[in-house]
C-alpha positions in Angstrom: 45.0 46.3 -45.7 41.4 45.0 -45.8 39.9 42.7 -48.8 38.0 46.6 -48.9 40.8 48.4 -49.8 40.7 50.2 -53.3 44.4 49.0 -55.0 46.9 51.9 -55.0 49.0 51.2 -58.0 52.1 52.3 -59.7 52.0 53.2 -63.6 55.6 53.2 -65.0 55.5 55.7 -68.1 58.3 56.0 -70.8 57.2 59.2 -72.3 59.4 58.7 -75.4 56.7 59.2 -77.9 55.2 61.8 -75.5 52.0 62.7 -77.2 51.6 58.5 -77.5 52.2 58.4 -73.8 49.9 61.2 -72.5 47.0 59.5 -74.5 47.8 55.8 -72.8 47.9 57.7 -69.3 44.7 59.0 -69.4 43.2 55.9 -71.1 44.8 54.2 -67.8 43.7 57.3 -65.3 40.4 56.9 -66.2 40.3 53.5 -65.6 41.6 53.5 -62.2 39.1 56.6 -61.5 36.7 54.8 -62.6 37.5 51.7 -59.9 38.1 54.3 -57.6 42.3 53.3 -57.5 44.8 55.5 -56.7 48.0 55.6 -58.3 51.1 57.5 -58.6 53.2 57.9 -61.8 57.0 57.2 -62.5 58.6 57.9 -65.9 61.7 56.3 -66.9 63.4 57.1 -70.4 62.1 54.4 -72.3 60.2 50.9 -72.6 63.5 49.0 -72.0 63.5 50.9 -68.1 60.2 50.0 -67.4 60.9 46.4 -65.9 63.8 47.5 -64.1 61.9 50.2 -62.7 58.6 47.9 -61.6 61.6 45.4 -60.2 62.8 48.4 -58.1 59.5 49.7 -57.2 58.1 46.4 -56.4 61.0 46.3 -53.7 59.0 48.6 -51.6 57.1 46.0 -49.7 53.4 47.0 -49.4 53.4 50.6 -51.0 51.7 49.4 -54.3 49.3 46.7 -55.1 50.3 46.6 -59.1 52.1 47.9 -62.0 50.8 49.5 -65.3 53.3 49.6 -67.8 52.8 52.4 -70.5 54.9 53.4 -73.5 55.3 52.9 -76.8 58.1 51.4 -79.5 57.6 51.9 -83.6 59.5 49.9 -85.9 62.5 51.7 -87.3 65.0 50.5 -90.1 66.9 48.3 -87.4 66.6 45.5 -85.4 66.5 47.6 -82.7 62.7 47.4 -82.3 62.9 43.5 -82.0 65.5 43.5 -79.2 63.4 46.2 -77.0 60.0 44.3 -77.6 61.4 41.3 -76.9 63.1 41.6 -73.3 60.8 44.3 -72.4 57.5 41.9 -72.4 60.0 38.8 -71.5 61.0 40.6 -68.2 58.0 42.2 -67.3 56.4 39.0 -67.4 59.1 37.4 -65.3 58.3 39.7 -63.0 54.7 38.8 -63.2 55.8 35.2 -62.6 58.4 34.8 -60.5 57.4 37.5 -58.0 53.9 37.4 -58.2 53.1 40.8 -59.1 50.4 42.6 -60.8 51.5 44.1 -64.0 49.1 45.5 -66.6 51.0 45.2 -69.9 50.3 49.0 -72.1 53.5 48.9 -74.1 52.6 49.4 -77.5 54.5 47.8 -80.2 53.6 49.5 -83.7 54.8 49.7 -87.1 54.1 53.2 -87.4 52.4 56.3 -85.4 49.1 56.0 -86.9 48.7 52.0 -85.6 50.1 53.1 -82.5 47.8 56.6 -81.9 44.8 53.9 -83.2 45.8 51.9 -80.4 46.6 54.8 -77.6 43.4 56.9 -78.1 41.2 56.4 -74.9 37.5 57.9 -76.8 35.7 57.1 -80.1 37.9 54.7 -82.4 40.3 54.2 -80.3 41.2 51.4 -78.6 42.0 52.1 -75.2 45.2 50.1 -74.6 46.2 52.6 -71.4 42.6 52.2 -69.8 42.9 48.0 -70.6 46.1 47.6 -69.0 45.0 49.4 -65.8 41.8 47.3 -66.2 44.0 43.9 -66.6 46.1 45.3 -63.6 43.1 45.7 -61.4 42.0 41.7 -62.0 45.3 40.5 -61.8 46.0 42.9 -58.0 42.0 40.6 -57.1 43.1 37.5 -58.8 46.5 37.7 -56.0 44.1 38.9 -52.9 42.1 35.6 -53.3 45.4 33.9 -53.0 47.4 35.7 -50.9 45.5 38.0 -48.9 45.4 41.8 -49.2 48.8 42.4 -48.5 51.2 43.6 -51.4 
């Protein structure tokens, strides 16, 4: 690939809170349309899959330039939303790290489904979290090019 190329990412969805979801994808859709990216889209069953699933992807040596990572986990009445917030973040940024990868980081982590439509909603009050991790995903996939070339 050329320092020209437009990035051709991956965005890892868990559509659990599937309403949640569809507004952080199109947040992050119109983000990358916007750059003029092109993406594909994997869903997994939850937020706990995504790093395995950016691991696994990322094993395919030069099909994607970055990772968006988009779901959604609301506090319950157990300590359940600790444990998933937790290692999700901690491995996706190990991946960042220790592989070098791209990821844009649109897991929400609310305490209930007005903080997190707030947060999802891509026009008027919202605040775009889909649409800022693809935008985060696009700087990181330039910030690697001026290190390590335009190869994934």
């Amino acid at each position: 690939m050329t320092a020209e190329t437009k990035p051709h990412l991956l965005l890892v969805e868990a559509p659990y809170y599937t309403h949640i979801a569809a507004l952080l994808r199109e947040g992050a859709e119109r983000a990358l349309a916007a750059a003029g990216a092109t993406f594909e889209i994997l869903q997994v069953p939850g937020a706990f899959e995504i790093p395995g699933a950016i691991g696994m992807a990322a094993k395919a040596v030069g099909r994607f330039d970055g990772f968006v990572a988009l779901g959604c986990v609301i506090r319950g009445e157990t300590t359940h939303y600790d444990h998933i917030c937790e290692e999700t973040a901690h491995w996706l940024q190990v991946l960042a790290v220790e592989q070098g990868l791209p990821i844009g980081y649109g897991i929400l982590t609310c305490e209930n489904e007005a903080q997190a439509l707030h947060r999802a909603t891509p026009s008027g009050n919202g605040r775009d979290h889909g649409g800022a991790a693809a935008r985060a995903c696009l700087a990181m996939v330039g910030v690697k090019r001026q290190f390590v070339g335009d190869a994934s």
